[in-house]
C-alpha positions as CSV (number, residue, x, y, z in Angstrom):
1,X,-0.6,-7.4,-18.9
2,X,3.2,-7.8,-18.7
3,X,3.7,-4.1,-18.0
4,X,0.7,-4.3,-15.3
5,X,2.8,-7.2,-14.1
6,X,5.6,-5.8,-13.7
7,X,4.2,-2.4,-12.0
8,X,2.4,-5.1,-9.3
9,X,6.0,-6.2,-8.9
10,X,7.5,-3.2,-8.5
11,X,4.4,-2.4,-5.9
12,X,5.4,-5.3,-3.6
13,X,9.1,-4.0,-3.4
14,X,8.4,-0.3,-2.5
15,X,5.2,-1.9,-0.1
16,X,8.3,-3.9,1.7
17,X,10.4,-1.3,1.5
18,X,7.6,1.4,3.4
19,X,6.5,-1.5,5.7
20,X,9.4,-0.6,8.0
21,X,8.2,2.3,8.8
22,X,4.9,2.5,7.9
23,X,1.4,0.3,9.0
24,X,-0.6,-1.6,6.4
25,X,-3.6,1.0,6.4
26,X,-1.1,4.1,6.0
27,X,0.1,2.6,3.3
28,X,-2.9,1.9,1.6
29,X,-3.6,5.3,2.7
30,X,-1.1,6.6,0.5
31,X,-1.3,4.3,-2.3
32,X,-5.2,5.1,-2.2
33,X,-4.4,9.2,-2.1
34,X,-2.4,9.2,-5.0
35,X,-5.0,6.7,-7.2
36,X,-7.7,9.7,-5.9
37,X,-5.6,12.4,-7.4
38,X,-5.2,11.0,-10.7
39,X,-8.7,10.1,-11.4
40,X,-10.4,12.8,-9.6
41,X,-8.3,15.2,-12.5
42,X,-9.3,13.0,-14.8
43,X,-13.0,13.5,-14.1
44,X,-12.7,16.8,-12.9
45,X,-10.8,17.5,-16.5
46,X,-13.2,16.1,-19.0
47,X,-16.1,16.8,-16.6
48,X,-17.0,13.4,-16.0
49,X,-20.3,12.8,-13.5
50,X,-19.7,10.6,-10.9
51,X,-23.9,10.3,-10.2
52,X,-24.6,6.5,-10.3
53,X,-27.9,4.0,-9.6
54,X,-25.2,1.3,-8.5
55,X,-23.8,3.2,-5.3
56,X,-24.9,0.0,-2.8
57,X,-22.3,-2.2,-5.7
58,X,-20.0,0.3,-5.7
59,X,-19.4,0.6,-2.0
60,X,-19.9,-3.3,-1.3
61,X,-16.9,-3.5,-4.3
62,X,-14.7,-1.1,-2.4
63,X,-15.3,-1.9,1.1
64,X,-14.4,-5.6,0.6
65,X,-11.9,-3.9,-1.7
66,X,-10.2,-2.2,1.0
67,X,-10.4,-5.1,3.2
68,X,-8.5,-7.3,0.9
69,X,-5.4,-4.7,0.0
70,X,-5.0,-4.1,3.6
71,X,-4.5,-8.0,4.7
72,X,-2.6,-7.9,1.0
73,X,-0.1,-5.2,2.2
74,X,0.5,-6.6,5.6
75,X,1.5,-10.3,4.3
76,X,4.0,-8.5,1.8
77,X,5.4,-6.8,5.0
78,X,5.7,-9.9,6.5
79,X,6.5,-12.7,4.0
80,X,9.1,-13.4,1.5
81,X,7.6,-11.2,-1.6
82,X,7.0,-14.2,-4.1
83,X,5.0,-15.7,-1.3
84,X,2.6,-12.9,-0.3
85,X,1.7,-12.0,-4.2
86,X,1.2,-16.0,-4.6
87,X,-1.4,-15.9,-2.1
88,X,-3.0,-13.2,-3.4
89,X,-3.2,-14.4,-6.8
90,X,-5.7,-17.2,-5.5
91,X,-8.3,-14.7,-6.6
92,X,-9.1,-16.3,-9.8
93,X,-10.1,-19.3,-8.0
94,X,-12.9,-17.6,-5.7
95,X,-13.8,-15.5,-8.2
96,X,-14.5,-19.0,-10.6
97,X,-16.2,-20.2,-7.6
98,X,-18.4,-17.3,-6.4
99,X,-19.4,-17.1,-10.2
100,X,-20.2,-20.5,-10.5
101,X,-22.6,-20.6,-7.0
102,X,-24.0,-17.3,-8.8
103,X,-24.9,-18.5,-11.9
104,X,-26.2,-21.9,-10.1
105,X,-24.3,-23.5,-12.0
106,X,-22.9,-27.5,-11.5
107,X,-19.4,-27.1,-11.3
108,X,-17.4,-28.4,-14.2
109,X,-14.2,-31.0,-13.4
110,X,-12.0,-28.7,-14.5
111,X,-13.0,-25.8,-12.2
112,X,-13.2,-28.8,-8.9
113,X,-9.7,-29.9,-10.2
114,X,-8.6,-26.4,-10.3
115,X,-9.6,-25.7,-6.4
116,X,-8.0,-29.2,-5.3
117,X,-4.8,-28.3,-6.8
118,X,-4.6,-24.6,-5.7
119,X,-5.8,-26.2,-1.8
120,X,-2.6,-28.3,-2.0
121,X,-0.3,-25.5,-2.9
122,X,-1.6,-23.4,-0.2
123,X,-0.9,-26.1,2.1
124,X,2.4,-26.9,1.1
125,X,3.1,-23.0,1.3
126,X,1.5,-22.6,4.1
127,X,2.7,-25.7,6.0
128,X,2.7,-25.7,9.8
129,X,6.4,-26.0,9.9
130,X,6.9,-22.2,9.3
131,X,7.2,-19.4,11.7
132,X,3.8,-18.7,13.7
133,X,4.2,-15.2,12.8
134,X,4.6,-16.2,9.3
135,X,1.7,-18.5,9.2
136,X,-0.8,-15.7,10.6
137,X,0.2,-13.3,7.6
138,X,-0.2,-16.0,5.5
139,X,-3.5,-16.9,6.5
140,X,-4.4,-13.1,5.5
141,X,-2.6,-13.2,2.3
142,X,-4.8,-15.6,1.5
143,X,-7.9,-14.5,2.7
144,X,-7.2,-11.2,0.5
145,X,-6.8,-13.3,-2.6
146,X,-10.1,-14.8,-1.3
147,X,-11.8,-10.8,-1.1
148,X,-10.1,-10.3,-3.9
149,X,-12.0,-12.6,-6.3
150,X,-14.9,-11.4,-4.8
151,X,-14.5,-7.8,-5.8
152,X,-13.4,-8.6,-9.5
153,X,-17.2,-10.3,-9.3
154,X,-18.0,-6.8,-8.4
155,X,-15.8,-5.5,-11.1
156,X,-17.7,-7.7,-13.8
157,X,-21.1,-7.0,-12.9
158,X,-20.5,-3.3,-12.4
159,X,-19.2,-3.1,-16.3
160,X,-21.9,-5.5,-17.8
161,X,-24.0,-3.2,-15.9
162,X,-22.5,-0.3,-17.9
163,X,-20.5,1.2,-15.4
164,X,-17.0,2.7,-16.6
165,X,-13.9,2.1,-15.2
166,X,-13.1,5.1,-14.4
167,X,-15.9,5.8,-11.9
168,X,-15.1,2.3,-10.2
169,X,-11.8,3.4,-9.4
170,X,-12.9,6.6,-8.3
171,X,-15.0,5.0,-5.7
172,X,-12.5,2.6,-4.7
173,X,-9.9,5.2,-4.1
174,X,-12.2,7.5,-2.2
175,X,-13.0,4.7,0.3
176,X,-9.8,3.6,0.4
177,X,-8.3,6.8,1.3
178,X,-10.7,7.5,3.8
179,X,-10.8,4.2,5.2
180,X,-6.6,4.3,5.4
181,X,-7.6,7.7,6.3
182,X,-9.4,7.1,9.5
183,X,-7.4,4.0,10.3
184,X,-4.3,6.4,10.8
185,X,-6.3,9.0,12.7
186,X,-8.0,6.1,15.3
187,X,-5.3,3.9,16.3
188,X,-1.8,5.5,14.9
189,X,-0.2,7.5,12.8
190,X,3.9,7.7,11.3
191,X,4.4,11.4,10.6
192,X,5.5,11.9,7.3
193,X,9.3,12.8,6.8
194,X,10.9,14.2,2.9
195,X,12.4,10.9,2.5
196,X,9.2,9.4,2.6
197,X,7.3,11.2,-0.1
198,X,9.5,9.2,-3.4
199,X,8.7,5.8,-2.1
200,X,4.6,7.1,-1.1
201,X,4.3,8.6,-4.6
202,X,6.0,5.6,-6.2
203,X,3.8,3.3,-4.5
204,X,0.8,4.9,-5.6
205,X,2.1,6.1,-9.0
206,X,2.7,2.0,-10.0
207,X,-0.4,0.9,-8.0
208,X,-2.5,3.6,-10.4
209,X,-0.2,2.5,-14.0
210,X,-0.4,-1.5,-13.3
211,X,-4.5,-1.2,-12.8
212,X,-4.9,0.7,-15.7
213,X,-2.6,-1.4,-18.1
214,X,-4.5,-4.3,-16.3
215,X,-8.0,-3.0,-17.7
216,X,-7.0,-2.5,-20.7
217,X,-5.6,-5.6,-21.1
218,X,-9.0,-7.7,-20.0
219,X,-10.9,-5.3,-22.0
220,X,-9.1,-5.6,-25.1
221,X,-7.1,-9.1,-24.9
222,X,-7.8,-12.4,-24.6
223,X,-9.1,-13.8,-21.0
224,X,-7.2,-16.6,-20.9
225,X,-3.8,-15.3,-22.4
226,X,-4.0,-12.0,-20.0
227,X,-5.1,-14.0,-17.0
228,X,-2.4,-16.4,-17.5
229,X,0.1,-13.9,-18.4
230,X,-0.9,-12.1,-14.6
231,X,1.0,-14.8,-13.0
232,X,4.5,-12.9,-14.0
233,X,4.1,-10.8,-10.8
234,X,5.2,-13.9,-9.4
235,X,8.5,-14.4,-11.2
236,X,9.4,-10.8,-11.3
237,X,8.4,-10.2,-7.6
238,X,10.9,-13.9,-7.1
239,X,13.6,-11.9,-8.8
240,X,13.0,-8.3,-7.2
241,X,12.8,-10.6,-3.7
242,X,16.3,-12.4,-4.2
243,X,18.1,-9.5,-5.6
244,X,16.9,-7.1,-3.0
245,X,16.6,-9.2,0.0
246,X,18.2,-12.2,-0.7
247,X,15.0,-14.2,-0.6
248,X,15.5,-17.4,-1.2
249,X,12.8,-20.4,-1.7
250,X,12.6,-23.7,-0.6
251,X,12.2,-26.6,-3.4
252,X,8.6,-27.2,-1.7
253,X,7.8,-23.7,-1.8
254,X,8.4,-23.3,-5.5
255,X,6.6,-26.5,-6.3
256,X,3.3,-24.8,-4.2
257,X,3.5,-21.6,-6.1
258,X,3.8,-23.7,-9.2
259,X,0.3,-25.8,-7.9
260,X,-1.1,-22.4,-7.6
261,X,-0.5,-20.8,-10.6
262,X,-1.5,-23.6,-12.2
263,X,-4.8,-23.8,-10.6
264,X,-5.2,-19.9,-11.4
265,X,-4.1,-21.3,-15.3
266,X,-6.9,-23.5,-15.3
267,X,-9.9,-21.5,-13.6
268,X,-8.9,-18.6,-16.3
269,X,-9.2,-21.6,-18.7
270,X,-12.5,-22.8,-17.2
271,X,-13.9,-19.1,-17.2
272,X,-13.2,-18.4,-20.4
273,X,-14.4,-21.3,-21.8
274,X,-18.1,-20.1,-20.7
275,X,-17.5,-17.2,-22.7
């Protein structure tokens, strides 16, 4: 999980870094294209079948999926990096949620302590004091942490259902490609220059190692040390953010990614606890 973490974080920088030049969807575009690549010769190498009953799940998962890492990309472009990847990592808290209306479930104290805490961190990061433009990417880094809980629902019932991981992220990169794909083609489109193609690659290339380490890491860890551990994307993206940029924090800001994590911390716990 540390390794994912710090391939997320290394993500962010070369997403900020692209930005400038590049929209949202190209860049999930070319995150998405290289993701493709690599699992498609994986499949096509050990002759995998990419026939499954679950195609309506599998689409719904990487539609919404989509979605999400676009909003996720444009905050990233927008906000100080700490902050984007803090609202993004609200997931575990709508994903607690959605699982917990799923299951028709009464939700425990700990899971309705969890959401009060993470609502008063995205307040106090969000608080209307900051720059319009700032508050509008924020409201849609936080709506892709929202997406985002809702597709690692997908994620879970499409492996209890006994699909592998590979073929989920197969699918998820083929509609993310063409989705960035037809974005580019509709309403506008960089053209690609040498320079480019390092950054691109790297993108996709860290994008493609952090989910895998990431997998393995649920698969074969503990929930609740690997979903706590996640939460170093923060710190490192802080540190990539102020050495690169000179992004600084506010005292209040650093006190509301605190609330959130914490929140995160304690739906893990409350998830796992179930287990």
């Amino acid at each position: 999980m540390l390794a994912a973490a710090f391939f997320f974080a290394v993500m962010g920088v070369l997403v900020k870094i692209a930005s400038h030049k590049f929209s949202s969807a190209e860049l999930v575009f070319y995150r998405s294209l290289v993701g493709l690549i690599f699992i498609g010769s994986y499949v096509s190498t050990n002759r995998l079948s990419l026939r499954t009953k679950l195609i309506k799940m599998q689409m719904s998962r990487s539609i919404i999926g989509f979605i999400s890492m676009v909003m996720f990309f444009y905050a990233i472009s927008v906000l100080p990096l700490a902050t984007a990847i803090t609202l993004n990592y609200t997931s575990p808290l709508a994903m607690a949620a959605i699982l917990t209306i799923a299951l028709h479930e009464r939700p425990k104290k700990i899971l309705i302590i969890a959401i009060i805490t993470g609502f008063l961190g995205v307040t106090l990061l969000l608080k209307p004091s900051i720059h319009y433009g700032e508050l509008i990417a924020g409201g849609l880094g936080l709506l892709s942490g929202l997406l985002a809980g809702w597709v690692y629902v997908h994620v879970a019932q499409l492996g209890r259902a006994g699909e592998p991981d590979w073929r989920t992220v197969f699918y998820f990169s083929l509609v993310c490609t063409l989705g960035g794909g037809g974005w580019m083609l509709i309403h506008h489109f960089n053209a690609l220059e040498l320079k480019d193609i390092p950054i691109l690659a790297g993108l996709g290339t860290c994008a493609t190692i952090a989910q895998l380490a990431m997998t393995r890491a649920y698969r074969t860890g503990n929930p609740l040390v690997v979903g706590s551990l996640a939460y170093s994307t923060v710190v490192l993206a802080s540190i990539f953010g102020f050495l690169l940029w000179n992004e600084t924090l506010s005292v209040d800001r650093w006190l509301a990614i605190i609330l959130i994590i914490s929140s995160g911390v304690i739906s893990v716990t409350a998830n796992a606890s179930k287990k």
